[in-house]
C-alpha positions as CSV (number, residue, x, y, z in Angstrom):
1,X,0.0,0.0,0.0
2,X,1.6,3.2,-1.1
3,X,2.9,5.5,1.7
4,X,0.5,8.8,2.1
5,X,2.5,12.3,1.3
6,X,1.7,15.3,2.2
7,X,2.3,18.9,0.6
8,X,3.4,21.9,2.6
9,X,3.5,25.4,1.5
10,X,6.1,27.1,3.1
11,X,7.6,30.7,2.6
12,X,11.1,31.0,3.5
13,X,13.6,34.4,3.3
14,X,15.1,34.7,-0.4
15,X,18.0,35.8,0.1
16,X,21.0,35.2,2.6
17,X,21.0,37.8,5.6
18,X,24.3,39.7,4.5
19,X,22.3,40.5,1.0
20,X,19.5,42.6,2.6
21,X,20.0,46.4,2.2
22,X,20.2,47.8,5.6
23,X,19.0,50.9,4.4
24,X,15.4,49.3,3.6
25,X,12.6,50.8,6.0
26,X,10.2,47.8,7.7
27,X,7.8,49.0,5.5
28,X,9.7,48.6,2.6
29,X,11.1,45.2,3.5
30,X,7.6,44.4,4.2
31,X,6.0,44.9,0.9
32,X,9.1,43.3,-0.9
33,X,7.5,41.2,-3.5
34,X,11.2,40.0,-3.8
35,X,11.6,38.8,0.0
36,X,10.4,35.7,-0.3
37,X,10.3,32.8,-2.2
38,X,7.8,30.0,-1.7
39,X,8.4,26.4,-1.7
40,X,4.9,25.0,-3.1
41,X,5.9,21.4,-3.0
42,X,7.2,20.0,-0.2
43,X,7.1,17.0,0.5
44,X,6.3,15.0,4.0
45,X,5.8,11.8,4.4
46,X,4.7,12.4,7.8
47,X,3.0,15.0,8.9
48,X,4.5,15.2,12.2
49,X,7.6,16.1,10.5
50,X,5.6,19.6,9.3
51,X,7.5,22.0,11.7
52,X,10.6,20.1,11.8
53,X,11.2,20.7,8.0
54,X,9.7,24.3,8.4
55,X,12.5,25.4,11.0
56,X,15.0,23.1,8.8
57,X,14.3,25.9,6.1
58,X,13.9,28.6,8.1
59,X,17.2,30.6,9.5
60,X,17.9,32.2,13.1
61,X,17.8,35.8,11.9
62,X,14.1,35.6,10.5
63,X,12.6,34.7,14.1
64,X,14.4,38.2,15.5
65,X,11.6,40.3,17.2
66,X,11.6,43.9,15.7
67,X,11.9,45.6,19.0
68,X,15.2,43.9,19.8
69,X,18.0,44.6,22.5
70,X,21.5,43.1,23.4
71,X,23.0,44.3,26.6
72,X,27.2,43.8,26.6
73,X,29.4,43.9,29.9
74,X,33.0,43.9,29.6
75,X,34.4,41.2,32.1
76,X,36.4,44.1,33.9
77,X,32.8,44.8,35.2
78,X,31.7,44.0,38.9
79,X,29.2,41.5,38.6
80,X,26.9,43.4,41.1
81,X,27.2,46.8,38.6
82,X,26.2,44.7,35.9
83,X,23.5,43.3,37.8
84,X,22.1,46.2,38.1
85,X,22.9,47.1,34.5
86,X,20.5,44.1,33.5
87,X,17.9,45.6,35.7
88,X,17.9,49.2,34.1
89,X,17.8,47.7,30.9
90,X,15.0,44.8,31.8
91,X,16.2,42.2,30.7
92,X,17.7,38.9,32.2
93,X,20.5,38.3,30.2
94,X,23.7,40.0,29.1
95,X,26.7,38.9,27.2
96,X,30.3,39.1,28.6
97,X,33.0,41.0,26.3
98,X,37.0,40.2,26.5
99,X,37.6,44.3,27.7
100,X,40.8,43.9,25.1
101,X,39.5,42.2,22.6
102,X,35.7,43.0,22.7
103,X,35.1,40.0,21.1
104,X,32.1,37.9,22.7
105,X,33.4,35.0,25.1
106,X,30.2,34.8,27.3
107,X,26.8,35.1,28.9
108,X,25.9,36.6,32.4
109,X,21.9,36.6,33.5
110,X,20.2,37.2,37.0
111,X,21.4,33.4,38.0
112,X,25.1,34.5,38.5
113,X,23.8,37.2,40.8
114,X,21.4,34.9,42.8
115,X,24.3,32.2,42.9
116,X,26.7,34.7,44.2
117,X,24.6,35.7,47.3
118,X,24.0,32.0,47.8
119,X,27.3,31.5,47.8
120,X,28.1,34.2,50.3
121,X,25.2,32.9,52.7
122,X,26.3,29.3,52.6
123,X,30.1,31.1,54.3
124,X,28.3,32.8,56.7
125,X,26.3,29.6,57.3
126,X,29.7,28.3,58.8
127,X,30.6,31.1,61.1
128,X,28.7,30.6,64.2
129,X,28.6,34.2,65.2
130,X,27.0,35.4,61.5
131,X,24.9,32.0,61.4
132,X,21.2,33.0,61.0
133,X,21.5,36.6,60.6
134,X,20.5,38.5,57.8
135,X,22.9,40.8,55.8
136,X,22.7,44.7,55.3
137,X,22.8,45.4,51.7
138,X,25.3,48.4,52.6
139,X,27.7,45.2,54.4
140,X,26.8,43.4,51.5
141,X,28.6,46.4,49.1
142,X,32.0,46.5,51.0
143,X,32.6,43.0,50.3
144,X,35.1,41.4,47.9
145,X,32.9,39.6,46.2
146,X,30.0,41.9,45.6
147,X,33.0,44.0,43.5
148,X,34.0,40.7,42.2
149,X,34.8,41.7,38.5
150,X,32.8,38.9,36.2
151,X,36.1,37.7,34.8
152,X,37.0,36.6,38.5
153,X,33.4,35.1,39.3
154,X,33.4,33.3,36.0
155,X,37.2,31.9,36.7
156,X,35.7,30.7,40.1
157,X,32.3,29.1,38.7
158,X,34.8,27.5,36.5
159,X,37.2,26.1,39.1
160,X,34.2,24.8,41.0
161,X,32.9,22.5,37.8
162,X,29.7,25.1,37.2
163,X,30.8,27.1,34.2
164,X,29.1,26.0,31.1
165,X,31.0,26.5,28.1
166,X,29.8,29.6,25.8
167,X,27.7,28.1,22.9
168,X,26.0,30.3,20.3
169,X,24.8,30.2,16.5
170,X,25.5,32.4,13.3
171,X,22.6,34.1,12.2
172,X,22.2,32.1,9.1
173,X,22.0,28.7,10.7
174,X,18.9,27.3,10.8
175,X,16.6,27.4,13.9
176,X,15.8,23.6,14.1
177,X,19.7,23.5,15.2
178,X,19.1,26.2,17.4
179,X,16.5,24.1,19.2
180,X,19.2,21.1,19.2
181,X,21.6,23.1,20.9
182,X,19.5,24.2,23.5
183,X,18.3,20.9,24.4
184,X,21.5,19.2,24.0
185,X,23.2,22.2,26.3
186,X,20.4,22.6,28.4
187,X,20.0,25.9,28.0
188,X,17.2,28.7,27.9
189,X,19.2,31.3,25.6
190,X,21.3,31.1,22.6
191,X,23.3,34.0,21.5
192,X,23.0,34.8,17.8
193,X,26.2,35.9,16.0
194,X,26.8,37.6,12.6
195,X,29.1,35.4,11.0
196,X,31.6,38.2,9.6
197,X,31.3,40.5,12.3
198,X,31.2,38.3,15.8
199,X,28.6,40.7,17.0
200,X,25.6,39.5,18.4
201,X,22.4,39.9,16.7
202,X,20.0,38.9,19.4
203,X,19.5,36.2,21.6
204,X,17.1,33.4,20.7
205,X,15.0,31.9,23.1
206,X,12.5,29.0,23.2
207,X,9.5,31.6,23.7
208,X,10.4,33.2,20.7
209,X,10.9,29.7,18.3
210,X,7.1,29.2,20.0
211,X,6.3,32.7,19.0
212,X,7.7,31.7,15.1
213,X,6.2,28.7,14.5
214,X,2.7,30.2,16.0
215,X,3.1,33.0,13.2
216,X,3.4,30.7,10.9
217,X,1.1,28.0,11.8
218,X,-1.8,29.4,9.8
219,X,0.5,28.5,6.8
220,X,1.4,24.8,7.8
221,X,-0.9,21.7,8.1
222,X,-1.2,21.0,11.3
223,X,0.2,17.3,12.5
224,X,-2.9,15.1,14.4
225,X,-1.2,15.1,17.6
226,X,-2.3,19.0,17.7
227,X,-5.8,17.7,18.3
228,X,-4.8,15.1,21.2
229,X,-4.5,15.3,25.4
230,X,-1.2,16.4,26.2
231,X,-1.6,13.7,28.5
232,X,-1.8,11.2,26.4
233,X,1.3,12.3,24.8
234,X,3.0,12.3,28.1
235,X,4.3,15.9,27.2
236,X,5.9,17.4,30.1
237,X,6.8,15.9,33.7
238,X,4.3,13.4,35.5
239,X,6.7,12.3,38.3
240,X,9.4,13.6,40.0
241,X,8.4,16.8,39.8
242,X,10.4,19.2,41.6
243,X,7.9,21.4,43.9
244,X,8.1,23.3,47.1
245,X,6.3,23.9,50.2
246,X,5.3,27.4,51.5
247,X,7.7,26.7,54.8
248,X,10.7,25.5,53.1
249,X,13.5,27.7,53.1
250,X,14.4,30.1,50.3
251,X,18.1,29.3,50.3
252,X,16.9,25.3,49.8
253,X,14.6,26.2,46.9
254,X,16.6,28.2,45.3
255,X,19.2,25.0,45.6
256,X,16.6,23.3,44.1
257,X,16.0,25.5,40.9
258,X,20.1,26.1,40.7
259,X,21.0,21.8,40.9
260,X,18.2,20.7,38.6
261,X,18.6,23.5,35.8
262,X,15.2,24.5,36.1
263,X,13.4,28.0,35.7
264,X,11.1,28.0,38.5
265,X,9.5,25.2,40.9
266,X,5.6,25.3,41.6
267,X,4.9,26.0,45.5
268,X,2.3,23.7,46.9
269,X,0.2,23.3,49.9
270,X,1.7,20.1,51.4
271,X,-1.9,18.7,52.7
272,X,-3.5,19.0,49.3
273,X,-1.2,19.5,46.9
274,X,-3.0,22.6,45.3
275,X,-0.6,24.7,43.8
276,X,-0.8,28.4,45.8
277,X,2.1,30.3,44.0
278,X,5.0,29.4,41.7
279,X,8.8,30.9,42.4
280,X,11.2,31.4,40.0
281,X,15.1,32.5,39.3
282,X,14.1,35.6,38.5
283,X,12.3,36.7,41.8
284,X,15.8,36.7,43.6
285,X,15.9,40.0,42.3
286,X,14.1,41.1,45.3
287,X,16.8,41.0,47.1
288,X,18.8,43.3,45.4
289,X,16.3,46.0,46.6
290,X,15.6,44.5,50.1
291,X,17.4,46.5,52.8
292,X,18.5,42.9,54.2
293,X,19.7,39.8,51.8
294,X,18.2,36.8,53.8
295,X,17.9,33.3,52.6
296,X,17.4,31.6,55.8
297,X,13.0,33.1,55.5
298,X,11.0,31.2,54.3
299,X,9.6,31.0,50.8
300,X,6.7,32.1,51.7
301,X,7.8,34.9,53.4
302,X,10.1,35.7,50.5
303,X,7.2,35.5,47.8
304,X,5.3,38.3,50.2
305,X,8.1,40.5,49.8
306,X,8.4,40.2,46.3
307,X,4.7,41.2,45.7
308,X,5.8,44.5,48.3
309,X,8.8,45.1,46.3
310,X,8.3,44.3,42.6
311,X,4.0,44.6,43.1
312,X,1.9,41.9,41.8
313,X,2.9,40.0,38.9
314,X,0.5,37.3,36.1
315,X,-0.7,34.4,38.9
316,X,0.1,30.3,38.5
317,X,-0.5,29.4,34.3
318,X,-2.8,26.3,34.6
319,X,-4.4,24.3,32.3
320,X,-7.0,21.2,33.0
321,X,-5.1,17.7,32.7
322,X,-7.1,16.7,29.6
323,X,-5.8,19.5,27.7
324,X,-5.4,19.3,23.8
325,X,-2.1,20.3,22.3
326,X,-2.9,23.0,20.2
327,X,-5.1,24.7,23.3
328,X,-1.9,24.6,25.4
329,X,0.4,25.9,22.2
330,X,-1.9,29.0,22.5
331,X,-2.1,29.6,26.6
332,X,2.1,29.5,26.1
333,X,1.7,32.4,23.2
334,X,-1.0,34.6,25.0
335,X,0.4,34.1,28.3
336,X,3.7,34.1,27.7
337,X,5.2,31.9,30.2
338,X,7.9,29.4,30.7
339,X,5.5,26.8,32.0
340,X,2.3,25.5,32.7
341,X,0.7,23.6,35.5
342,X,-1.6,20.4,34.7
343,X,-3.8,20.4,37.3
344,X,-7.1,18.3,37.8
345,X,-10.6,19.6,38.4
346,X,-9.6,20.6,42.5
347,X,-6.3,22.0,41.1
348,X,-3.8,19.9,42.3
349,X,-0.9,19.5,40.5
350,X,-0.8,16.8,38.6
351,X,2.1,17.9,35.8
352,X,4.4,20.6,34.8
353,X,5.0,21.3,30.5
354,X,7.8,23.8,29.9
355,X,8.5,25.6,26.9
356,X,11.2,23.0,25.8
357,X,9.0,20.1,26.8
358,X,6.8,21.2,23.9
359,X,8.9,22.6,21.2
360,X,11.1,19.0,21.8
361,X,7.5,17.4,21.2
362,X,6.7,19.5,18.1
363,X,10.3,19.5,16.5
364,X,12.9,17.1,17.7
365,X,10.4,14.1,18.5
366,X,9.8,13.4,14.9
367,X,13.3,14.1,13.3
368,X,14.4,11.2,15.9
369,X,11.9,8.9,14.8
370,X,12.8,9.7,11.4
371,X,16.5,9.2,11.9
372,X,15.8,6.1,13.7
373,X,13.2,4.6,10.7
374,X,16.6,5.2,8.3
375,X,18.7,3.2,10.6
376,X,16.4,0.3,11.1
């Protein structure tokens, strides 16, 4: 019986990026007849293969947002000035220059910050007479390691075995490697690099792939799958699932969220398992503006200063357990999270998707079957 085919139109970028005319408007760009080029007969054998091919043929430069913004430290910096550099700027994520060189060697985000003061508590820890008690920000200031330039801190992350080695892409690369590099790295952000220049371009993220292959998803036929239970699929974590308490302490959850490589962990009440609040790396930037850095509160405690210091933020992302895929594809777009909680009908947590669960699901899944259909 002959094998079923299906065709895909797909519009991919004409020319390579270094041919575009920088002096072009958006507008201009926009109505380029010229742009584009379509490919009217691609093939698939199997549909589940449909945005696989589509980033194969796509490349990193088209997913850039319009609004875009790199943020470059120097590594003769002090970590804690370019902390704070990240938060004027709003974003979570810079990239580390050689001062003499300028030529892009690294990436610095929130984490190094929040690993730094972790580090510092856990010395204190040991000193009986500091043991317990929380640190002035101004004490926090005079020390060596809060002027600690990022060349140091990255040396000593490096000595201890927790320096990951800088991996990026050229801009003309296609984005189904990007997603293999993040998921073979296990990382959330890939630097983008022009390949004559070194400079970055932007920084690609899972959310923005997501945010792509939405765009174009009017354009593709969508694979079955789409229409199933996430469940079903076993998309996402259904045990193990890393969680916390309301009375465990911050320092432990954040040792939680630092050992398993994880954005954020949901908190939970402990008797019912209903999911009350979720805490993430990012909301250890309170403590930069707390008048005390404490990690020995608990995380409770810490998520009640957050909300006095930052204000109130988008609560717990939930979706029922029997949730199709394309329903949760769209709660990631509008919401625009990291992850979302399965919960069942008394919302208790009953599984966590992240962003890379899915867009594994959607794009690696079926190269790897296909590869492993060629070898058999």
């Amino acid at each position: 019986m002959p094998k079923n085919h299906y065709s895909v139109e797909i519009s991919v970028a004409k020319y390579p990026q270094d041919e575009l005319f920088d002096d072009e408007s958006d507008e201009e760009r926009a109505s380029s007849c010229q742009m584009y080029k379509t490919i009217s007969s691609v093939i698939v054998d199997d549909p589940d293969l449909v945005y696989t091919h589509f980033l194969q043929l796509s490349q990193c430069y088209e997913s850039m947002s319009t609004n875009n913004k790199v943020v470059v430290f120097t590594d003769d910096l002090s970590v804690r000035k370019a902390f704070y550099g990240l938060l004027y700027n709003s974003t979570r994520t810079g990239l580390i220059a050689d001062s003499k060189t300028m030529q892009v060697m690294g990436v610095l985000s929130i984490t190094d910050f929040t690993m730094m003061l972790m580090m510092l508590w856990k010395f204190r820890e040991n000193i009986e007479e500091m043991k317990g008690k929380p640190l002035t920000y101004d004490e926090f200031k005079g020390m060596d390691i809060a002027n600690m330039k990022i060349s140091r801190w990255k040396e000593l992350l490096r000595r201890k075995g927790m320096q990951r080695d800088f991996i990026s892409i050229n801009s003309n690369q296609s984005i189904f490697h990007a997603v293999e590099l993040l998921t073979k790295h296990r990382i959330h952000r890939l630097p983008v690099l022009d390949r004559r220049t070194g400079d970055c371009v932007f920084i690609l993220t899972h959310r923005r792939i997501l945010h792509y292959l939405w765009k174009h998803c009017s354009c593709l036929s969508r694979p079955d799958y789409m229409y199933e239970k996430v469940s079903d699929l076993k998309v996402g974590t259904y045990t193990g699932i890393h969680y916390a308490t309301q009375e465990m302490r911050l320092l432990d959850v954040l040792d939680m969220i630092i050992d398993n490589s994880i954005s954020g962990v949901p908190i939970v009440d402990e008797s019912t398992m209903k999911i009350v609040d979720v805490y993430t790396r990012f909301d250890a930037v309170a403590a930069a503006f707390s008048r005390t850095i404490d990690m020995s509160i608990t995380v409770e405690e810490a998520i009640r200063q957050r909300r006095k210091i930052c204000g109130d933020r988008d609560g717990v992302v939930t979706a029922p357990e029997d949730v199709k895929v394309l329903d949760l594809v769209e709660t990631f777009v509008e919401k625009n999270v990291q992850r979302v909680f399965l919960v069942d009908d008394c919302f208790r947590l009953k599984a966590l998707v992240s962003l890379t669960d899915l867009i594994v699901y959607m794009v690696l899944r079926p190269a790897v079957a296909l590869q492993s259909t060629k070898l058999s």
